[in-house]
C-alpha atoms as one frame of an Amber mdcrd trajectory, in Angstrom:
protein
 121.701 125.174 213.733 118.292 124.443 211.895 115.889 126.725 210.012 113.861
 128.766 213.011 109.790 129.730 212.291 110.837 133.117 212.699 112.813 132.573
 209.112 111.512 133.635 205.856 111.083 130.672 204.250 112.070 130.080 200.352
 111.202 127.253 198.089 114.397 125.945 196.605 113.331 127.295 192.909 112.983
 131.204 194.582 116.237 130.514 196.792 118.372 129.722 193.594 117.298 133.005
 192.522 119.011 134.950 194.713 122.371 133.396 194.407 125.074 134.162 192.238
 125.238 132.380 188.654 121.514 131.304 189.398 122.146 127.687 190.157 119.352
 125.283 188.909 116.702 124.187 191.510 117.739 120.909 191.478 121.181 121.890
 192.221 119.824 123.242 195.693 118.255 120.341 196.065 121.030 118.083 195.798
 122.776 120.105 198.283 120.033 119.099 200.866 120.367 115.774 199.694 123.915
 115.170 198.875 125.875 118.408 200.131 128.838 119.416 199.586 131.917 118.787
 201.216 130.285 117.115 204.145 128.048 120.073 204.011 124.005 119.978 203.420
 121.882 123.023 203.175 118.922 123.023 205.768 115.328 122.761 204.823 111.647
 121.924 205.838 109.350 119.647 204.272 105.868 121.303 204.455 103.412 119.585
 202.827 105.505 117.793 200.467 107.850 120.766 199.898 110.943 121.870 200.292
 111.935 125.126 201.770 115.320 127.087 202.839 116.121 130.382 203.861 118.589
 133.039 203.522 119.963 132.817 206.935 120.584 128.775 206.303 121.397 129.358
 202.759 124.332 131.776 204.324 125.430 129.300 206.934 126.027 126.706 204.016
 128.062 129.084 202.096 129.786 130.149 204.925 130.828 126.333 206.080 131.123
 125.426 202.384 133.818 128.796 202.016 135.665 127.236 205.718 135.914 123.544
 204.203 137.041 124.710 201.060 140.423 122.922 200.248 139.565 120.428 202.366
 139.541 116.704 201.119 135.752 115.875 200.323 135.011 112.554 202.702 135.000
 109.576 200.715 133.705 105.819 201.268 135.962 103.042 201.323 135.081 100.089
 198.383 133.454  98.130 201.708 131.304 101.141 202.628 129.918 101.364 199.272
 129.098  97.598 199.152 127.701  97.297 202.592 125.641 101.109 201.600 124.234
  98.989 198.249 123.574  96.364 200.329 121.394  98.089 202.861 119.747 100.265
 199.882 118.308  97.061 198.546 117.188  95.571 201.541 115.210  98.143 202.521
 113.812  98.347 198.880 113.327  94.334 199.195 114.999  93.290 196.464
């Protein structure tokens, strides 16, 4: 499912506000980037900005809850290389 026009939308800074333990911004961010568990948290890029909202921010903690105790996927030594490998390429060096 994807953030809908219809959704209130929240910059990550006002979304972290509303959750328990007031994460740090960047902390949401990383979860867009990174995730957790497999798991990213939706956003938009509007005009060079990120934004969320509280119906995706509740579908990542509800998936993030459900994969809890899971094993978090890892890369294999050759993934990584071949991951580094790519990263540099396409930064030309």
């Amino acid at each position: 499912m994807s953030i809908s026009i219809d959704d209130e939308l929240l910059s990550l800074p006002a979304a972290a506000k509303l959750l328990p333990g007031r994460p740090h911004a960047a902390t949401l961010y990383r979860w867009t980037r990174r995730g957790v568990r497999g798991v990213r948290l939706e956003t938009v890029l509007i005009a060079g900005r990120r934004y969320t909202s509280r119906e995706a921010l509740d579908r990542f903690i509800a998936t993030t809850s459900a994969a809890d105790g899971e094993p978090a996927p890892t890369r294999t030594t050759r993934q990584r290389d071949r991951a580094i490998r790519a990263a540099e390429r396409d930064l030309g060096l």
